[in-house]
Backbone of each chain as ProteinMPNN parsed JSONL, in Angstrom:
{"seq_chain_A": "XXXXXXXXXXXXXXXXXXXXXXXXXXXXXXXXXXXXXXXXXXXXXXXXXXXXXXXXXXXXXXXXXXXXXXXXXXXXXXXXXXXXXXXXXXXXXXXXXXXXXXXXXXXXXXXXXXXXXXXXXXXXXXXXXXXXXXXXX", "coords_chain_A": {"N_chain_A": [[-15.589, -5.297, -26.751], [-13.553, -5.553, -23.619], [-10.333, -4.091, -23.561], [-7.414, -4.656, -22.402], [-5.816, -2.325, -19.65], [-3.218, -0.637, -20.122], [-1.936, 1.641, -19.951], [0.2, 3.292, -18.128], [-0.606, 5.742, -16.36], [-3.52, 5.544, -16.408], [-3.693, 2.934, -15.217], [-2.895, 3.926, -12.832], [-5.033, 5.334, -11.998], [-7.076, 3.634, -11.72], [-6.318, 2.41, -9.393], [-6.437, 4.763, -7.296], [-9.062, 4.934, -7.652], [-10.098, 2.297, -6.062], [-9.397, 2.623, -4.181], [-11.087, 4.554, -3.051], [-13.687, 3.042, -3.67], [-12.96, 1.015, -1.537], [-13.299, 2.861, 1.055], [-16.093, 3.322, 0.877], [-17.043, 0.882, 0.74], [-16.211, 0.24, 3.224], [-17.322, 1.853, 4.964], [-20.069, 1.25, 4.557], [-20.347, -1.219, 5.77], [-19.32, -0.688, 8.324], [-21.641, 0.969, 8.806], [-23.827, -1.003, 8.68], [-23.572, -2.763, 10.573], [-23.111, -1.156, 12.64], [-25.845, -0.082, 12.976], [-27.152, -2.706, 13.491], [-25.642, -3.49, 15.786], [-27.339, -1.578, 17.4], [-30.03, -2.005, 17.227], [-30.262, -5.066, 17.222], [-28.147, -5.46, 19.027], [-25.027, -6.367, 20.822], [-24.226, -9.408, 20.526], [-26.156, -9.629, 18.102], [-24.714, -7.8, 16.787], [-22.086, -8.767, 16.476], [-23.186, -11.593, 15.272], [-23.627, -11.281, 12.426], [-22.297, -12.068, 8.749], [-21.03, -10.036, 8.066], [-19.399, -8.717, 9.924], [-17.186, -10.512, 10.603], [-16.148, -10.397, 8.226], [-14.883, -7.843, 8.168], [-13.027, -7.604, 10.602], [-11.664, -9.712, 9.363], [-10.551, -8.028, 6.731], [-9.743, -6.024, 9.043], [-7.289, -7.704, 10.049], [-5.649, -8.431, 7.465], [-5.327, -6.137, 6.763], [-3.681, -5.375, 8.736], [-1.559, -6.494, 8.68], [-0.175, -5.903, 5.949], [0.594, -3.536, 6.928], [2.274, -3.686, 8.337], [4.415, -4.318, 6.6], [5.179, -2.147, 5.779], [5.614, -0.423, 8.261], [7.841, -1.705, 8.501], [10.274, -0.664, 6.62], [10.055, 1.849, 7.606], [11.365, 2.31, 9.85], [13.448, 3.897, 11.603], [16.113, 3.37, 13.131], [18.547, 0.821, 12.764], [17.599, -2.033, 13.473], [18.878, -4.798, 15.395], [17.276, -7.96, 13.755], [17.596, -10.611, 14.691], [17.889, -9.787, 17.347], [15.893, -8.319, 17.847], [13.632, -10.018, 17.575], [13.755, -12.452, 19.712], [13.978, -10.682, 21.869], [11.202, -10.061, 22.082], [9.701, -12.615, 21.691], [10.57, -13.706, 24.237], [9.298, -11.938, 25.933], [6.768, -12.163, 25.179], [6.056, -15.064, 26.143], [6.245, -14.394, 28.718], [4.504, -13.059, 29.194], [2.242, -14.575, 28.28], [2.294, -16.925, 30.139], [2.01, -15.893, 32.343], [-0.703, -15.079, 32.584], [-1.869, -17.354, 31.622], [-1.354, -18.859, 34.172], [-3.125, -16.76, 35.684], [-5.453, -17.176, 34.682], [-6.019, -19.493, 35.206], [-6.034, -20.15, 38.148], [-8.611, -19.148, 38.571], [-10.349, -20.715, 36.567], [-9.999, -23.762, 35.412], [-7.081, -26.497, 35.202], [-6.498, -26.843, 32.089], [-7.988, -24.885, 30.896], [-6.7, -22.502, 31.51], [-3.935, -22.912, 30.601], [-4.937, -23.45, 27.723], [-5.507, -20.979, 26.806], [-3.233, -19.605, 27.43], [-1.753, -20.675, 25.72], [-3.135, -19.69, 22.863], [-2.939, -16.529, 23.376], [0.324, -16.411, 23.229], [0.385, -18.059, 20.53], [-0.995, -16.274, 18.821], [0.581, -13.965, 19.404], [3.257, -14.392, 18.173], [3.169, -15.426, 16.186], [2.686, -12.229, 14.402], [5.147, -11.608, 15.243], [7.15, -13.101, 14.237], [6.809, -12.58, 11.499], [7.269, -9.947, 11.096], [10.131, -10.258, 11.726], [10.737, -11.799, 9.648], [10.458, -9.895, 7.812], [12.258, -8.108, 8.438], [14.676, -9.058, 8.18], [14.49, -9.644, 5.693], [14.489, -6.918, 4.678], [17.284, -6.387, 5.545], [18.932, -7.655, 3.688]], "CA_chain_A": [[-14.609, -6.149, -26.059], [-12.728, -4.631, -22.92], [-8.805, -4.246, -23.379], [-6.381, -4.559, -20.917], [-5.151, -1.225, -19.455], [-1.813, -0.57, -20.335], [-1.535, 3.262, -19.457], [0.382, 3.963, -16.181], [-1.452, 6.793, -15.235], [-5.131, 4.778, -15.899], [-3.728, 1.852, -14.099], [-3.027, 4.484, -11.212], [-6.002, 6.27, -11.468], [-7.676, 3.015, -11.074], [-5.983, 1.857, -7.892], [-7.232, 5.706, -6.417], [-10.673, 4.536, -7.518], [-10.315, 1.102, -6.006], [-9.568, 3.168, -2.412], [-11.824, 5.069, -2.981], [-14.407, 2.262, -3.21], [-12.949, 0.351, -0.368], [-13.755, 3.58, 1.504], [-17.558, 2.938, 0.907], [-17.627, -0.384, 1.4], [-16.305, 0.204, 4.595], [-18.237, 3.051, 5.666], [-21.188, 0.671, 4.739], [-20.46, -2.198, 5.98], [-19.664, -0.079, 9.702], [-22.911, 1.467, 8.795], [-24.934, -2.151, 9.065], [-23.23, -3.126, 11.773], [-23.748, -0.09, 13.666], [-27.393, -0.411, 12.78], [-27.125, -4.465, 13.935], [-25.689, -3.286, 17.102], [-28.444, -0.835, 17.86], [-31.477, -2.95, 16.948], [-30.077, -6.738, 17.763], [-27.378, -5.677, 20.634], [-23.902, -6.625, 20.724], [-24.219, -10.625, 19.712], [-26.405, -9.751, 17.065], [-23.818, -7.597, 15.125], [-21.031, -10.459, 15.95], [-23.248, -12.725, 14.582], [-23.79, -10.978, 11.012], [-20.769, -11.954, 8.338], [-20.507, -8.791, 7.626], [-18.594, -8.613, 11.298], [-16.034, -11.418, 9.788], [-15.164, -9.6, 6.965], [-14.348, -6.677, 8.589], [-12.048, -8.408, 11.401], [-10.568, -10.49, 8.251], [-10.016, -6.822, 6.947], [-8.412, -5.514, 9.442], [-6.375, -8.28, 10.424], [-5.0, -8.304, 6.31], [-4.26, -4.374, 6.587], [-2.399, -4.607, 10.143], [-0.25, -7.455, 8.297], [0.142, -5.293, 5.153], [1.171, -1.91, 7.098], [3.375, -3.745, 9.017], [5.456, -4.184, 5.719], [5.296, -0.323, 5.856], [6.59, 0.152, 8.969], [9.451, -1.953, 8.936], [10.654, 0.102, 5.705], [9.912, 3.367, 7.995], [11.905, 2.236, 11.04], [14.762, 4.769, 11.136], [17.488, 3.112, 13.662], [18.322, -0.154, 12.135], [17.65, -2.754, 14.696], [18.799, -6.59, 15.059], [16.044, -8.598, 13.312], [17.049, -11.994, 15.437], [17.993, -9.685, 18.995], [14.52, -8.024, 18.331], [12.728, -11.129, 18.0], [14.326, -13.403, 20.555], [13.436, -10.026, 22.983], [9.839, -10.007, 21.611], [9.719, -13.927, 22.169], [11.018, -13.654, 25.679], [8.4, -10.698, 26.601], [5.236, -12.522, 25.548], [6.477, -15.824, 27.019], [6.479, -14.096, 30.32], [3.006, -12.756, 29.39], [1.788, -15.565, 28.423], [2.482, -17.815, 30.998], [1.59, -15.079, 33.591], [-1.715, -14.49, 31.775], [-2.164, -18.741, 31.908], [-1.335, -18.666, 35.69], [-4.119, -16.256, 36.335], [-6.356, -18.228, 34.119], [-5.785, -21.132, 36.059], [-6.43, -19.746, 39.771], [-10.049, -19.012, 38.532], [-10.77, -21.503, 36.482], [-9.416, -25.315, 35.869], [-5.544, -25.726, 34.535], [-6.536, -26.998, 30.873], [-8.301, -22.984, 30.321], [-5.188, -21.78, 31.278], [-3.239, -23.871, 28.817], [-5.629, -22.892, 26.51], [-5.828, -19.294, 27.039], [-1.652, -19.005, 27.358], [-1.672, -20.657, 23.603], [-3.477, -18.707, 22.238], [-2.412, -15.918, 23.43], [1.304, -17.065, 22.405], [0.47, -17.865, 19.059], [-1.14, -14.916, 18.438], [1.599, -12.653, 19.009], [4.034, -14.858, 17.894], [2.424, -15.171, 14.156], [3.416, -11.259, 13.656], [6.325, -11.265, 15.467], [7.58, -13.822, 13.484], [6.211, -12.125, 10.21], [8.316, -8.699, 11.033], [11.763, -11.147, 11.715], [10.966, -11.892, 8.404], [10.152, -8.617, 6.776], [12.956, -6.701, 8.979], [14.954, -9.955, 7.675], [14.437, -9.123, 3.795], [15.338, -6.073, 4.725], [18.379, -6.737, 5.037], [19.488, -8.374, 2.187]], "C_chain_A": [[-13.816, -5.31, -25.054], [-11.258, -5.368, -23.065], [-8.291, -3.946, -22.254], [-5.758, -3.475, -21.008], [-3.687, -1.451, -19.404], [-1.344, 0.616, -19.994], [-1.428, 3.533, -18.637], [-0.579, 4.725, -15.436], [-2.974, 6.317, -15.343], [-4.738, 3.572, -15.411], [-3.803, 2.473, -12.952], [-3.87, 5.279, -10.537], [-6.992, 5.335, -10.985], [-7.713, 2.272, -9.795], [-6.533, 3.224, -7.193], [-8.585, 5.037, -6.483], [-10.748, 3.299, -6.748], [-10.122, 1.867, -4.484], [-10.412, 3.956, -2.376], [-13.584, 4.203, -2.603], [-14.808, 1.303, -1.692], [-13.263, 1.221, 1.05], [-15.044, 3.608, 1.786], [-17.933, 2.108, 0.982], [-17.357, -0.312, 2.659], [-17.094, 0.6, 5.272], [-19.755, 2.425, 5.833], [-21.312, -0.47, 5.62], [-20.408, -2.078, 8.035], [-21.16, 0.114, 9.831], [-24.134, -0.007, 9.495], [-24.849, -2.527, 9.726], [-23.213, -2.512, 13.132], [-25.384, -0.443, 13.678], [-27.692, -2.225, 13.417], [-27.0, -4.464, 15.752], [-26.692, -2.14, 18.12], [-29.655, -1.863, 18.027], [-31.192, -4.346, 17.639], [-28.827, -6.726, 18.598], [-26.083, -6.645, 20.113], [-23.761, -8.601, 19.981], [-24.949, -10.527, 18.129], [-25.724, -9.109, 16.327], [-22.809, -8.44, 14.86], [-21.735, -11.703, 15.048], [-23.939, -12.701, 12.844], [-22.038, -11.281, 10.454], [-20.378, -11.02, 8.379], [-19.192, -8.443, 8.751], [-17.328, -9.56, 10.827], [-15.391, -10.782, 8.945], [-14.613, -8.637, 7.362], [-13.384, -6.629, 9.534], [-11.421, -8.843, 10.042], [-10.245, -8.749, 7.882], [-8.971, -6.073, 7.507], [-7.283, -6.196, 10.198], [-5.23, -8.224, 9.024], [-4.739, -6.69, 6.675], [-3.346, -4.618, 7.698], [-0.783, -5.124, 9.274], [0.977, -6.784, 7.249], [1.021, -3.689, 5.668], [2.317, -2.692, 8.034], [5.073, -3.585, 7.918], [5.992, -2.437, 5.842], [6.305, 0.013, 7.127], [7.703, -0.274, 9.417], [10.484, -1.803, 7.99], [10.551, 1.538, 6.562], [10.792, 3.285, 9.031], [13.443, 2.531, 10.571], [15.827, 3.847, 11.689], [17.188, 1.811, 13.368], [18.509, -1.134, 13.457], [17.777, -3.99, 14.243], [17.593, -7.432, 14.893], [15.788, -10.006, 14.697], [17.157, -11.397, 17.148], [16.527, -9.578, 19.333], [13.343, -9.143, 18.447], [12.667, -11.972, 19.17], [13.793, -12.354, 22.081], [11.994, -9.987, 22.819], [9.217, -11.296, 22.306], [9.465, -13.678, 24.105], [9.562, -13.068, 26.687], [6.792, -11.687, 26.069], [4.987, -13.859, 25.754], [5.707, -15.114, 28.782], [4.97, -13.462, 29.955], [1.964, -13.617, 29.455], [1.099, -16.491, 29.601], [1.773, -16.762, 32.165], [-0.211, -15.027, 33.638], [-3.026, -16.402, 32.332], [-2.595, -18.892, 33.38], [-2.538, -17.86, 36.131], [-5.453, -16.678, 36.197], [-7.237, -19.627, 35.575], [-6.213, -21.101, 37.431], [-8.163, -19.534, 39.77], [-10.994, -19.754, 37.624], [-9.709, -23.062, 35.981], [-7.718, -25.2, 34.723], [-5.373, -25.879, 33.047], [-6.757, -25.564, 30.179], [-7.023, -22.399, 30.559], [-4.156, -21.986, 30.512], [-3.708, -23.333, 28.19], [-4.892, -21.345, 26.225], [-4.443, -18.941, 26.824], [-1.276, -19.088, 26.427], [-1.587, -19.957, 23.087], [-2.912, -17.332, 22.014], [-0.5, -15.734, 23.047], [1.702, -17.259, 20.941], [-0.108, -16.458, 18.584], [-0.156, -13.356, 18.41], [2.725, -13.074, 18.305], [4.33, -15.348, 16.119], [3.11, -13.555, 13.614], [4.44, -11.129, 14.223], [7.526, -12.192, 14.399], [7.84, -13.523, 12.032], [7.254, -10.784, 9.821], [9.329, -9.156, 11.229], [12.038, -11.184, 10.48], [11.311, -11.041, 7.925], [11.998, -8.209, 7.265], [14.715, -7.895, 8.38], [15.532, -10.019, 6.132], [15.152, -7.928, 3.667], [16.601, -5.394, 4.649], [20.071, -7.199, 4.21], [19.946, -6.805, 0.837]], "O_chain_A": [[-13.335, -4.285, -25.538], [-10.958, -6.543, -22.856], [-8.632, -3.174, -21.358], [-5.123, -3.232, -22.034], [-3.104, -2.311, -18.745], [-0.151, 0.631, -19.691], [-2.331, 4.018, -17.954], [-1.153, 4.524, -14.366], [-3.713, 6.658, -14.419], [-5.74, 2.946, -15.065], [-4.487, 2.025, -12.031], [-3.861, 5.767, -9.407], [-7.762, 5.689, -10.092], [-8.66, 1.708, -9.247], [-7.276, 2.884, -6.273], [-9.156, 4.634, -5.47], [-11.957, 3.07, -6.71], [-10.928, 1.493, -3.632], [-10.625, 4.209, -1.19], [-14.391, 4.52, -1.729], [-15.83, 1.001, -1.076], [-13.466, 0.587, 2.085], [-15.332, 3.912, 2.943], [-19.125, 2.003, 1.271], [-18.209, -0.785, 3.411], [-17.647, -0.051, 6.158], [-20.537, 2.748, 6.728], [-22.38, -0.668, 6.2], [-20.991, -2.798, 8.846], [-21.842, -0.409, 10.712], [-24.937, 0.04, 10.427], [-25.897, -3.006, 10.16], [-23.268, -3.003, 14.259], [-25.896, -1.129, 14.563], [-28.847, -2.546, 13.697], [-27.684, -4.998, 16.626], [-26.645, -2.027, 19.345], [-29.998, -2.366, 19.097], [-31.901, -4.697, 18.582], [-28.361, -7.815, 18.931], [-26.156, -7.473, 19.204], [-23.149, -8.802, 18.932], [-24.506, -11.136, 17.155], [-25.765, -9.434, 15.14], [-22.473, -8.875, 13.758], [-21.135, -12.523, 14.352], [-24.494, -13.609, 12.227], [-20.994, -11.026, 11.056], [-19.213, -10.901, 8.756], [-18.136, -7.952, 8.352], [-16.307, -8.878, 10.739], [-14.171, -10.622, 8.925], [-13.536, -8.459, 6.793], [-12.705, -5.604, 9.481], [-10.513, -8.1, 9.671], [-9.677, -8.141, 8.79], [-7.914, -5.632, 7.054], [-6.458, -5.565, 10.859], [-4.049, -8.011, 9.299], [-3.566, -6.344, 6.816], [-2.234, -4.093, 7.647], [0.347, -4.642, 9.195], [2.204, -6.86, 7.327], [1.782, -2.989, 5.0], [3.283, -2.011, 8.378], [6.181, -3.11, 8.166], [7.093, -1.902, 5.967], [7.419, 0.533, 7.063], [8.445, 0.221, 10.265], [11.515, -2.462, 8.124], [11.118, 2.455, 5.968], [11.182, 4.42, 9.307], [14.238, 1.99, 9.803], [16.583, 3.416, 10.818], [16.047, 1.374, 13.518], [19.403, -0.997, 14.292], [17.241, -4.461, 13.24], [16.888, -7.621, 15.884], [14.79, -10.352, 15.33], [16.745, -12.077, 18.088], [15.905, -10.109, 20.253], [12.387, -9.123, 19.222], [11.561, -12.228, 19.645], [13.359, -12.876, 23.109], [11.524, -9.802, 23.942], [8.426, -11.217, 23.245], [8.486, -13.548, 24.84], [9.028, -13.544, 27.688], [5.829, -11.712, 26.835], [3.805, -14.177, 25.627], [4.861, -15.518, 29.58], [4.258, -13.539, 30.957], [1.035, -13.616, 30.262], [-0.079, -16.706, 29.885], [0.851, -17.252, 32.816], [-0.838, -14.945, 34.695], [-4.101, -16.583, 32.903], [-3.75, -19.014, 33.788], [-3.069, -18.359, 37.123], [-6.358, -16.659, 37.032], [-8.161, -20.125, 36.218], [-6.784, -22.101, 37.867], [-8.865, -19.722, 40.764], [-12.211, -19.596, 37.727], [-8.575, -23.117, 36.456], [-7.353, -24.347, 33.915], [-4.421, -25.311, 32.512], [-6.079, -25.103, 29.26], [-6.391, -21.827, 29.67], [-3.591, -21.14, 29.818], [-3.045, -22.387, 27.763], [-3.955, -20.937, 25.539], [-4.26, -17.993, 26.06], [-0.596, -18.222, 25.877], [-0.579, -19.379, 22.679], [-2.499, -16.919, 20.93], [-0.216, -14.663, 22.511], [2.702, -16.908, 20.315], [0.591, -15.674, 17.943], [-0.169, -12.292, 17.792], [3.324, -12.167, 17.728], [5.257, -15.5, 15.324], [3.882, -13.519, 12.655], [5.05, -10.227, 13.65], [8.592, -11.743, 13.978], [8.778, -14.0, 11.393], [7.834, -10.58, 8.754], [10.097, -8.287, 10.817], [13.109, -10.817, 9.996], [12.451, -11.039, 7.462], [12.849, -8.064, 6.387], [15.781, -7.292, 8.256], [16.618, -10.334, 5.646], [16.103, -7.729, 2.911], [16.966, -4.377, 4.061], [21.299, -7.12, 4.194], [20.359, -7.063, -0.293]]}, "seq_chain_B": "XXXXXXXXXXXXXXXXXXXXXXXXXXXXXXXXXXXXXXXXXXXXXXXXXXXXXXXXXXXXXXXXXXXXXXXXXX", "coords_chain_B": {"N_chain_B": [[5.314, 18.629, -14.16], [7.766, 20.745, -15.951], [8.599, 20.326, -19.103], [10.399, 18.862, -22.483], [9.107, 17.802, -24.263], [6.85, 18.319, -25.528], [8.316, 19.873, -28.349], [10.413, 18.198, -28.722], [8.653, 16.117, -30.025], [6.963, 17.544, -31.997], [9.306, 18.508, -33.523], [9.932, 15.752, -34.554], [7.678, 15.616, -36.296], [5.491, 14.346, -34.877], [2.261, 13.472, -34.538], [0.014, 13.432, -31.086], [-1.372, 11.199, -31.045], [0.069, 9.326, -32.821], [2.736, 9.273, -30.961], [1.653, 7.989, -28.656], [0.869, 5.886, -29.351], [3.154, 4.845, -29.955], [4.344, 4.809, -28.105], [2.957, 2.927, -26.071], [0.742, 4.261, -24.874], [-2.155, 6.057, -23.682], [-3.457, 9.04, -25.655], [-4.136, 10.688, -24.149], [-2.885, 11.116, -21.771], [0.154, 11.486, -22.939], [-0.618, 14.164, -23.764], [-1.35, 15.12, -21.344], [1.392, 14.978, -20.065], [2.928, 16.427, -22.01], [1.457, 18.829, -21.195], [2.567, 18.895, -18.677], [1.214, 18.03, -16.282], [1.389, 16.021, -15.537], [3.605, 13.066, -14.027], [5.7, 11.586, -15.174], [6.75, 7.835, -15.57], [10.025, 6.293, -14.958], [10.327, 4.804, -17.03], [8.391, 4.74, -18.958], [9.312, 7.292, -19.67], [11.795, 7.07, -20.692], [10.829, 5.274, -23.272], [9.49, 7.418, -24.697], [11.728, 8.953, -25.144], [13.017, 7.422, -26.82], [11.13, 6.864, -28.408], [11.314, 9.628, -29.882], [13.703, 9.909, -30.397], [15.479, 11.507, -28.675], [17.993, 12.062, -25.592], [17.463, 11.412, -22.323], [18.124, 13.738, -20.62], [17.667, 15.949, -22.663], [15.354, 15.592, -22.727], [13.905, 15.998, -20.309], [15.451, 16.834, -18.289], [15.341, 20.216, -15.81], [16.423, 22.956, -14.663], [17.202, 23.612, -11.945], [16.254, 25.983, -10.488], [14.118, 26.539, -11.048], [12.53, 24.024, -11.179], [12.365, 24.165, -8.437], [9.914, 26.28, -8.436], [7.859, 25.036, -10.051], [7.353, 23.31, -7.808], [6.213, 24.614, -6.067], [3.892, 25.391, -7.111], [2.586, 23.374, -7.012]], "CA_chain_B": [[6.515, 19.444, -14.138], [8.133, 21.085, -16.834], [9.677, 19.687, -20.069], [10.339, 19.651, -24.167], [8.467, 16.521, -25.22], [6.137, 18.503, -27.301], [9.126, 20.72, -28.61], [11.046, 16.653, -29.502], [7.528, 15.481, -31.288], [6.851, 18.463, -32.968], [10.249, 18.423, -34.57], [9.874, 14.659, -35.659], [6.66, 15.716, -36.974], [4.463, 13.669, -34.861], [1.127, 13.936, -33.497], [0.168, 12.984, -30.013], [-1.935, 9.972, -30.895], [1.305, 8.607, -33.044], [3.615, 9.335, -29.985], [1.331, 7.667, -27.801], [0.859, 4.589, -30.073], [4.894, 4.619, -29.699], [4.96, 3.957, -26.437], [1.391, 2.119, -25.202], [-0.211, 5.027, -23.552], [-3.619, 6.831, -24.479], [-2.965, 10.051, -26.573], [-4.73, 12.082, -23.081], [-1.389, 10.865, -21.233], [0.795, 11.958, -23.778], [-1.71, 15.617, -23.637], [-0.879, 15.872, -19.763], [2.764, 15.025, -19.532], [3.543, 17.596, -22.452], [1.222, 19.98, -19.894], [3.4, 19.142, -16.95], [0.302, 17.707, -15.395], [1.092, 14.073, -15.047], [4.947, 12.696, -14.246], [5.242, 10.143, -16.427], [7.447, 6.9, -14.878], [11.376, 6.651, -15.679], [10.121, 3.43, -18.126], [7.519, 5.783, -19.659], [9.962, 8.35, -20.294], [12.635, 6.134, -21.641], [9.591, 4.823, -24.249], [9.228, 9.019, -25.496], [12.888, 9.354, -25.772], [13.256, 6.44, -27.632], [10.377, 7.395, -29.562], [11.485, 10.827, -30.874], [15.081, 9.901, -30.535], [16.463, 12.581, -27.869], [17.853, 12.121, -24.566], [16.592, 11.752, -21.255], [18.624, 15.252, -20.447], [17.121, 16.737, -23.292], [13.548, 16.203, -23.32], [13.002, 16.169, -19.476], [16.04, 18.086, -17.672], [14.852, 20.913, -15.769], [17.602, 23.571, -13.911], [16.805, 23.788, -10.459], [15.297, 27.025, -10.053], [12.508, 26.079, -12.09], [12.038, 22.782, -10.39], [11.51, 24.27, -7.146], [9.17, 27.028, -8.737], [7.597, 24.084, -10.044], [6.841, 22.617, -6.473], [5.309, 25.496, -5.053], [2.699, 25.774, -8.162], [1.493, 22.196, -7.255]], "C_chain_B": [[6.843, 19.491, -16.017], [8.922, 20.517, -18.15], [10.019, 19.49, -21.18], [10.066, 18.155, -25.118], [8.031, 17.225, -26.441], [7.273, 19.034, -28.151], [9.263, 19.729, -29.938], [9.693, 16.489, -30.556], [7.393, 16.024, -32.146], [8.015, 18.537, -34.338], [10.907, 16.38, -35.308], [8.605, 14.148, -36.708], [5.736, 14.383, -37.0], [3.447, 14.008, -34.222], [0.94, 13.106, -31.943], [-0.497, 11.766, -30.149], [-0.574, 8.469, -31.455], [2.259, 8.249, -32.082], [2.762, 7.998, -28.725], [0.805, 6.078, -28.151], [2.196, 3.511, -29.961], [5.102, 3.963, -28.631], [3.902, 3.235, -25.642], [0.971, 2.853, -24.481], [-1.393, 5.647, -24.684], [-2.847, 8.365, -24.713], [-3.108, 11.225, -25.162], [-3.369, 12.004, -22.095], [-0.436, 11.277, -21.912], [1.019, 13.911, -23.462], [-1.127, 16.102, -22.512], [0.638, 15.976, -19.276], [3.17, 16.009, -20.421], [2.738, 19.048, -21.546], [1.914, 20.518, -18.967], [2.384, 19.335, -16.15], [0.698, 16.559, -14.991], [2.445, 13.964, -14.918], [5.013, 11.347, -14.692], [6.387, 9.13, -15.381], [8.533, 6.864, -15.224], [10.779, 5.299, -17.107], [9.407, 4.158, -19.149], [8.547, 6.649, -20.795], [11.13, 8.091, -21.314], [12.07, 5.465, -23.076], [9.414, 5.861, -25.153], [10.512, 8.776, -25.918], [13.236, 8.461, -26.911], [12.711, 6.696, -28.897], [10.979, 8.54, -30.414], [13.047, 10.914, -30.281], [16.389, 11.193, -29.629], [16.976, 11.371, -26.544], [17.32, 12.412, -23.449], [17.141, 13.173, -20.898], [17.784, 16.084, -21.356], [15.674, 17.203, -23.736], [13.647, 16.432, -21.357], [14.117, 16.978, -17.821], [15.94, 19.495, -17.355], [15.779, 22.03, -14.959], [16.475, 23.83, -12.411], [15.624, 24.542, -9.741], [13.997, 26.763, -10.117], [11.898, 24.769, -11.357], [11.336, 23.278, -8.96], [10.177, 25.547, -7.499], [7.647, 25.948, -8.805], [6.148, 23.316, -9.277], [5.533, 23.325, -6.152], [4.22, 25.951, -6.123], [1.85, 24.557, -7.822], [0.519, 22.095, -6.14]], "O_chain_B": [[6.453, 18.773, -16.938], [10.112, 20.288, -17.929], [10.153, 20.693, -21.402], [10.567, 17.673, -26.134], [8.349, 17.11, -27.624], [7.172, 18.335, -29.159], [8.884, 19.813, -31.106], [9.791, 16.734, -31.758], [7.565, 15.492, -33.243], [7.811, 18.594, -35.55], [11.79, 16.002, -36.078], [8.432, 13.17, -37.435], [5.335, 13.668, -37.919], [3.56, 14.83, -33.313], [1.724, 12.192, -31.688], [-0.208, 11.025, -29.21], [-0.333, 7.366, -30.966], [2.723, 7.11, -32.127], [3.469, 7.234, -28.069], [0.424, 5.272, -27.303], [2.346, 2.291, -29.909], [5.746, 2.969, -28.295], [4.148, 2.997, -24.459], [0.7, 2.464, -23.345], [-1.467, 5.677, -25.912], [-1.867, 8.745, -24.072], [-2.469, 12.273, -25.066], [-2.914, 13.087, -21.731], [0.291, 11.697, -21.012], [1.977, 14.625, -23.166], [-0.515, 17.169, -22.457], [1.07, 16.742, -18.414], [3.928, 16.784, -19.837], [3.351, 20.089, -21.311], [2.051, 21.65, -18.502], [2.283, 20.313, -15.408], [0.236, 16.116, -13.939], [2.971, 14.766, -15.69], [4.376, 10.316, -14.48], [6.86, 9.722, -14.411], [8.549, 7.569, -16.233], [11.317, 5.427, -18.207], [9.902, 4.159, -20.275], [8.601, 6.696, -22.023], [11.364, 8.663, -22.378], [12.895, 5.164, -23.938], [9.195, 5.566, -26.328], [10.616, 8.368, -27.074], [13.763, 8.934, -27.918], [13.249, 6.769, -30.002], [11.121, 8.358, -31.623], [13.475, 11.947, -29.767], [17.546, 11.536, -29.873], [16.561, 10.215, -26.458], [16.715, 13.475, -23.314], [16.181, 13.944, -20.926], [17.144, 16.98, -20.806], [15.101, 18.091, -24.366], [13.237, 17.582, -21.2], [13.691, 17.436, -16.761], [16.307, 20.26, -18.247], [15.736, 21.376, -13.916], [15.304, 24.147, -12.202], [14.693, 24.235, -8.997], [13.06, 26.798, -9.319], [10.707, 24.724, -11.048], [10.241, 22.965, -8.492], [9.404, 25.646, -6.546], [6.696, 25.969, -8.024], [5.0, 22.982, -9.57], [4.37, 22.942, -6.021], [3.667, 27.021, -5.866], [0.667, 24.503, -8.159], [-0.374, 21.248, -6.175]]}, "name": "protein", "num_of_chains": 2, "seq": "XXXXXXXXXXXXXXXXXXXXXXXXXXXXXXXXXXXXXXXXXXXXXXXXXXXXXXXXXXXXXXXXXXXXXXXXXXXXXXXXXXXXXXXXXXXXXXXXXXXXXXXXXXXXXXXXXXXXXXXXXXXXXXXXXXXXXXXXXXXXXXXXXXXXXXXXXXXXXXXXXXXXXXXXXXXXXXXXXXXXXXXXXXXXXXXXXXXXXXXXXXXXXXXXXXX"}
């Protein structure tokens, strides 16, 4: 029957082993995808999962180290000035980004395209308001 | 790091599998923190003292010198 670890130091020797693993799955999972993009050329390694998982990957670590570095950030900065300046700045990228869109192809892609771009920064900026937020407290 | 667990057990005349029964760890955890291989957790350590009835000062208080000696061995 396996028992549940209860011994600090083999719970913490098993989180080394568990990076240690995720080390070799990575290394493999580059590995096939290197090998994908040799043999079947740039669509064919996008179009293995393996390419998904590894984007999902490192979109979950950026999210996770961000906790990190807004525990490392020495001079304590306003959570809602820094957002509201964050906001502001990819607004004006955005939209600029849209606008150029739009001159080369029709004004819905540029809509599109300024979204996107929008939400996408606006998801972690939002995420570190929070964190830097908790912080806080 | 350095400290007088085994010293405490010894003088409540226990062995390391008893001690380590005491507090929910495997007897080889027990083995390495009386080494001053492993630093055990403040919850851990609070679990020993409890066990063989000392203080945290007295089983795992180390004077300075020695601490930084310590360092530079690891």
């Amino acid at each position: 029957m396996i028992q549940k670890i209860n011994d600090e130091r083999l719970k913490r020797k098993n989180l080394e082993n568990t990076r240690i693993l995720f080390i070799v799955q990575t290394a493999g999972i580059i590995g096939i995808l290197g090998y994908d993009l040799v043999t079947k050329g740039m669509e064919g390694m996008t179009g293995n999962p393996l390419w998904f998982v590894l984007i999902l990957t490192g979109i979950v670590s950026a999210y996770l180290s961000m906790s990190i570095s807004v525990d490392h950030e020495s001079d304590k900065k306003s959570p809602k000035k820094g957002f509201l300046t964050s906001i502001a700045v990819i607004s004006v990228i955005a939209i600029g980004l849209g606008v150029a869109v739009t001159l080369t192809a029709d004004l819905n892609t540029g809509i599109l395209i300024g979204a996107i771009v929008f939400i996408c920064f606006v998801v972690p900026y939002f995420y570190l308001y929070y964190l830097r937020k908790k912080q806080e407290d | 790091m350095k400290n007088n667990v085994k010293i405490a057990r010894v003088q409540m005349d226990m062995t390391q599998a008893q001690l380590a029964e005491q507090t929910g760890v495997t007897r080889q955890t027990i083995s390495l923190i009386e080494k001053g291989k492993y630093n055990p957790t403040l919850k851990l350590c609070l679990a020993i003292c409890d066990a063989v009835h000392k203080s945290l000062d007295e089983l795992f208080w180390i004077d300075k010198e020695e601490r930084t000696d310590d360092t530079k061995n690891k």
